[in-house]
N, C-alpha and C positions, 0 to 999 in steps of 0.2 A: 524570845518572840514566840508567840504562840503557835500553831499550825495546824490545818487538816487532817485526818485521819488518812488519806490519800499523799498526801504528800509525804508522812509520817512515815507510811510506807516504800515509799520511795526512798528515803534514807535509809531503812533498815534493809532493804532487797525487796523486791517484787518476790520471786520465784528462788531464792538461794538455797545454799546447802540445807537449810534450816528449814525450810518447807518443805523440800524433797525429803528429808530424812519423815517431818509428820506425816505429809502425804505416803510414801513407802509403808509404814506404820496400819494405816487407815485402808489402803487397798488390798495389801495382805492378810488384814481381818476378814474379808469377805471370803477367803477359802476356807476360813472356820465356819460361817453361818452357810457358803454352801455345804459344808461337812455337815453340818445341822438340819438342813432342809431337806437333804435326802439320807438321813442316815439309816433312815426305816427298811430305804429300798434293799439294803442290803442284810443289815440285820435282824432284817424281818419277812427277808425274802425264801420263800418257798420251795424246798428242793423236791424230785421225785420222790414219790413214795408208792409202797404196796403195803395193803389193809388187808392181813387174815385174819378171818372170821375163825371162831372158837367150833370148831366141830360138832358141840352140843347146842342147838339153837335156842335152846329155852336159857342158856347163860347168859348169850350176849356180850361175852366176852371176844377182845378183838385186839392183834398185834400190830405197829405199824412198824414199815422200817421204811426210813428216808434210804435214799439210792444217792449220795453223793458226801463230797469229802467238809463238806464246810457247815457250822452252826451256827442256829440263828437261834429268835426267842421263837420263831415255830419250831425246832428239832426240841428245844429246850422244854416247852410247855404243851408239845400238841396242838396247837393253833391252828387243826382246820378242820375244814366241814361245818360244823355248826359254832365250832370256838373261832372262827376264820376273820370274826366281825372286829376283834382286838386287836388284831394288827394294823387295822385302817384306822380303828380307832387311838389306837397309840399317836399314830400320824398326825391325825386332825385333832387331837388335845395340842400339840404342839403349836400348830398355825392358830388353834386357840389363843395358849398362851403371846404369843406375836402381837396377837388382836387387842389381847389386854394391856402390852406390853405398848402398842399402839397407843390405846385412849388414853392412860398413864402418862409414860415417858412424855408423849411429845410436849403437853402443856410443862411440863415441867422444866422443857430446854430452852421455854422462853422465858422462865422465872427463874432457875439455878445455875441458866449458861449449859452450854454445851456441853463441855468437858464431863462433865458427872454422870450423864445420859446419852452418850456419843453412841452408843452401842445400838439405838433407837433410828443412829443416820441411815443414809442409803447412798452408798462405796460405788464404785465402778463396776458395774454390773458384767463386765469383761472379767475382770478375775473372779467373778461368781462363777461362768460358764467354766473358766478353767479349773475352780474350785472341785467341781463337780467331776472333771478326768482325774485331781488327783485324790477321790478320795476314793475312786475307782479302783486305782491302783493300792490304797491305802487295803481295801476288801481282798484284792488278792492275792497281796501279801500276808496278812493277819485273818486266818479264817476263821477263828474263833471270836464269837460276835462280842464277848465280854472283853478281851484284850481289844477288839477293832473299835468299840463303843469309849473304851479307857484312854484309848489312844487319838483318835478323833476331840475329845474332849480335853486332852492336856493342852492342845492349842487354844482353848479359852482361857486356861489358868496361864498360858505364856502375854496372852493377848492384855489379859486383865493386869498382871504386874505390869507391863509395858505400857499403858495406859495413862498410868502414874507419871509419866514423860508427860505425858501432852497437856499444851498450856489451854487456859481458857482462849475463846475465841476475841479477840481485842474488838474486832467488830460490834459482838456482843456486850461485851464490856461498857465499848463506848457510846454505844444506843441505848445504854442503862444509867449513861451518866457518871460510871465508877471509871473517869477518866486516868488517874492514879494509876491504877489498874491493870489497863491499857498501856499505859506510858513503860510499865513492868514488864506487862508482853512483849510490849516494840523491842527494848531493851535486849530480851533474851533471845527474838532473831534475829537482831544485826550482832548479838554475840556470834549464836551459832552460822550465822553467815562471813563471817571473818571478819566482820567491819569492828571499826573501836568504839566504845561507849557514845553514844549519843547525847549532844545537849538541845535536847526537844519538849517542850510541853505543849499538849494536846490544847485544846481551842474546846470550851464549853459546848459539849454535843445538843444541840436545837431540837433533836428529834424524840426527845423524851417527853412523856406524856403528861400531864398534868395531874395530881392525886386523885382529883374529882372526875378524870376522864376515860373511859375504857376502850381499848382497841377493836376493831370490829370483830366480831366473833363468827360463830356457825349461823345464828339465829338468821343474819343476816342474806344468808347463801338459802336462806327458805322464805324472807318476806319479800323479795326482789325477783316478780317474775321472771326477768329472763334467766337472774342467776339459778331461780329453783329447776327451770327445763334442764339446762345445761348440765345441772348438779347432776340432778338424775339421771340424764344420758351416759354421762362423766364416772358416774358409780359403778354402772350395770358394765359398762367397758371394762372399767380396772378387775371388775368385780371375773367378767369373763377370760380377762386377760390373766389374771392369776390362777382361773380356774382351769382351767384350758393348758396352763404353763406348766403346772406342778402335776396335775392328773395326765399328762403324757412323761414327764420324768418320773414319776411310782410308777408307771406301768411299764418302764424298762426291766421289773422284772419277771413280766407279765409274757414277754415276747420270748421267739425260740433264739437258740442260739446259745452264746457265750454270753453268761450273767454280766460278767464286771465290763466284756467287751462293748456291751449295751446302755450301760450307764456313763461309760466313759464317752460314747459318743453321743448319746444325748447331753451330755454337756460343751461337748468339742464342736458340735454341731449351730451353737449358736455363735462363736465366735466372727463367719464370717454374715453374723446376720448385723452387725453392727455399722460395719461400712456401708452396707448395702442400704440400713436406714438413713444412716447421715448424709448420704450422696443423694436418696431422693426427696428429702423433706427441705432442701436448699433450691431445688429445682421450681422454675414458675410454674411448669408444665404439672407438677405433681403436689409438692407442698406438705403440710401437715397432713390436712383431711382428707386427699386419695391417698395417698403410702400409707395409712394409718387402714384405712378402708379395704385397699386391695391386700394387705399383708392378712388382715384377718380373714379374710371372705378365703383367700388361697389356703390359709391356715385351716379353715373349715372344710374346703372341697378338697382337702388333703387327706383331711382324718375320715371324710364318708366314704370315698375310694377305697379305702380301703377293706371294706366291704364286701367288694365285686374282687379282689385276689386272692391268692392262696398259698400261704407257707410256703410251700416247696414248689412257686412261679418264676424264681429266679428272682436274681439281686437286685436286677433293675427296674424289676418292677412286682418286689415283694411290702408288704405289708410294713417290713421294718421302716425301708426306704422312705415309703409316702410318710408315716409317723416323723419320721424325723425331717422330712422337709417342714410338715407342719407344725416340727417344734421351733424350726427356724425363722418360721413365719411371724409364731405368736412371738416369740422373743425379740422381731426388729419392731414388730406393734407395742410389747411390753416398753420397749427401750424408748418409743417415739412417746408413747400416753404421757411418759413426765414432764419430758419439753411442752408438747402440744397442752396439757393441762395449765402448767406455767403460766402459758402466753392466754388462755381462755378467761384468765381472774382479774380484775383491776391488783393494783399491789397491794392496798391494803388489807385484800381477802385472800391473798397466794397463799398465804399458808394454811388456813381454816380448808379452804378449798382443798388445799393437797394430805390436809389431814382427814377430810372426809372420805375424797378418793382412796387412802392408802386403806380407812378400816374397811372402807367395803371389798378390797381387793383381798384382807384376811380372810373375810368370808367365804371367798373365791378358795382359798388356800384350805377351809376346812372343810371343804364339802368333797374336796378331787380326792383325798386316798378313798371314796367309796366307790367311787363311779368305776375304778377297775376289778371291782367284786364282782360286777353287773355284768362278768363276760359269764357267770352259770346261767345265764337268759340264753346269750350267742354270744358266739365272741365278738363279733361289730359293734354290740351293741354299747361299749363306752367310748368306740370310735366317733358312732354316730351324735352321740351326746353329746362329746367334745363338736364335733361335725358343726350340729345344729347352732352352738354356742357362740360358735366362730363367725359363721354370716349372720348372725342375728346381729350381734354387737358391730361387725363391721358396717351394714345397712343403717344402723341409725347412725353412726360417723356422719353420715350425708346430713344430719340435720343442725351441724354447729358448722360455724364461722370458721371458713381457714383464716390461717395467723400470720403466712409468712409476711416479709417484709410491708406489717403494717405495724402502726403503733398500739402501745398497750395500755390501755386507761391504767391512770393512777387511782380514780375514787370511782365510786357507784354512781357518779352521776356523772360523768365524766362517760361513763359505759350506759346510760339511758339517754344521754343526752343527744338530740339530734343534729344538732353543731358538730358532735364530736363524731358522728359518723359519717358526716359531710365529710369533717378534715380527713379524717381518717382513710377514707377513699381518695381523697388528694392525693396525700402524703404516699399512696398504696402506690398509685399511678405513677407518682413521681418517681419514689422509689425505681420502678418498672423499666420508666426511660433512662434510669441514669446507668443502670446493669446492663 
């Protein structure tokens, strides 16, 4: 007898050994890519130095000597002063490459299936943050930037053989019609869940498209006024949300102090921003669109503040501190923009939508290793930038639709239609009374 893909499931285990083992797999990658995303900060972080001048001035000749125990590619190549610009630029070819990796990859994890292109996903953003203390620690163990670079980087070739484990997504599979397929996957997690072979065949999937018919695309998220405001609101967010994220973790090594001590708590520092999002974006009283709003606006008036202190003001209220409440800020906003993005698309644009948002947020990503050069103006001055970033983006938050417990259109007419915003106000109400 034929069956559901849900039910199918349900024979094989919901959550079994088998899942926990891919899942485990999949979250533990992201303290590679956070090893990746800030690998600059440290091997291309900037130690003391003194510049003597050659005696004979018509030479022009000049010695440096760095003042501390660890190398980077600045001890390596001289990378400052006017060479200074390469090292940000190192940075932001990276978030470059993400970007391309972005337009690329994604279209392709709905035509070759996940599994080939999985590297393109987005993991638990919790072991990112944690990712980030251990590579900290990675830096102060390993000072030399070629072993710490060498080393950092073996966990992608562990990552990539391992990888070779992980099955196609059956879901995928089965929304492509390659039911077969699917039935192969089911099979291989009620193995690895301890159950015994299975006698199941899947039920011809309905949700496949027809040869002559194409999926909604981007174009679409630009000819439907309301989706074009949103889009564009939606962009300039993620867009500042990444910019704002990554240009206060490079500039941990920007600040005084203990180097490695600083990047390790810019990553540590976001861990407890995660609860604090989920607990208010369930709330009637707050929801999507204010915890989305006040996290950035705080995030902003975090990093201007800092402005009006000074270095040696005390812990409580030094420069370091405000920077990293506002990295905790933007990280409970970073965390909220995917849900809250999710819920703003009908479903058959959720993903076009979320691929719009993701490339504009690389843009976010390669514009930040500049903005902490920008302290030889003052040093506030990539505070402020972050500063100004933070309430702009939060401010237009007030101009989309909160989400919580309302329904989500399925098509674009469904989200224009004024029926459906009738019910949907029902449904919103209802919801309200029955909590």
């Amino acid at each position: 007898m034929a069956v559901g893909l849900e039910e199918a499931f349900g024979a094989a285990g919901e959550f079994g050994g088998s899942q926990r083992r891919l899942t485990a797999l999949l979250v533990l990658l992201q303290v590679y890519v956070a090893c990746q995303s800030v690998l600059i900060v440290l091997v291309g972080a900037v130690p003391q130095y003194r510049v003597e001048r050659a005696a004979a001035a018509a030479s022009g000749a000049q010695r440096v000597h760095f003042l501390s125990n660890f190398t980077s590619i600045v001890t390596e190549w001289y990378l400052i002063e006017q060479e200074a610009y390469k090292v940000s630029l190192a940075s932001s070819l990276f978030f470059a490459g993400l970007l391309i990796g972005n337009i690329t990859f994604g279209p392709l994890s709905d035509k070759l299936g996940r599994k080939p292109v999985y590297i393109s996903g987005s993991l638990t953003n919790l072991t990112f943050a944690v990712g980030i203390a251990v590579y900290a620690l990675l830096g102060y163990c390993v000072r030399e930037w070629r072993y710490l670079a060498l080393v950092s980087n073996t966990l992608g070739v562990i990552f990539l053989l391992l990888s070779f484990m992980l099955p196609e997504s059956p879901r995928w599979l089965y929304s492509q019609g390659k039911t077969a397929e699917a039935e192969d996957v089911m099979q291989y997690i009620a193995l690895g869940n301890g159950k015994e072979r299975l006698n199941i065949k899947l039920k011809p999937s309905a949700g496949t498209l027809r040869k002559d018919e194409s999926p909604p695309g981007i174009l679409h998220l630009i000819k439907h006024p309301v989706l074009r405001w949103r889009t564009i609101i939606l962009m300039y967010i993620w867009y500042v949300c990444s910019f704002v994220y990554y240009g206060l973790t490079l500039n941990a090594g920007e600040l005084g102090g203990n180097l490695y001590l600083n990047v390790a708590l810019y990553g540590l520092v976001e861990v407890p921003a995660f609860p604090l999002c989920m607990f208010f974006i369930e709330k009637s009283w707050s929801g999507r669109r204010k915890t989305m709003m006040w996290f950035l606006i705080f995030a902003g008036f975090a990093c201007i503040f800092t402005m009006f202190l000074q270095k040696n003001s005390g812990l409580l209220l030094s420069p370091t501190l405000l920077a990293l409440c506002g990295k905790m800020m933007v990280s409970a906003a970073f965390n909220i923009a995917y849900i809250y993005t999710s819920e703003l698309y009908p479903t058959v644009l959720r993903n076009a939508g979320l691929g719009v948002c993701s490339m504009s947020c690389r843009f976010g990503g390669i514009l930040a290793p500049f903005v902490p050069t920008m302290k030889s103006l003052s040093p506030s001055v990539p505070f402020v930038v972050f500063g100004i970033s933070g309430l702009s983006a939060g401010f237009l938050t007030l101009l989309l639709p909160e989400t919580l417990n309302k329904p989500i259109a399925e098509s674009i007419e469904e989200l224009q239609s004024p029926k459906y915003r009738v019910l949907k106000n029902e449904k919103a109400d209802q919801l309200e009374e029955n909590t």
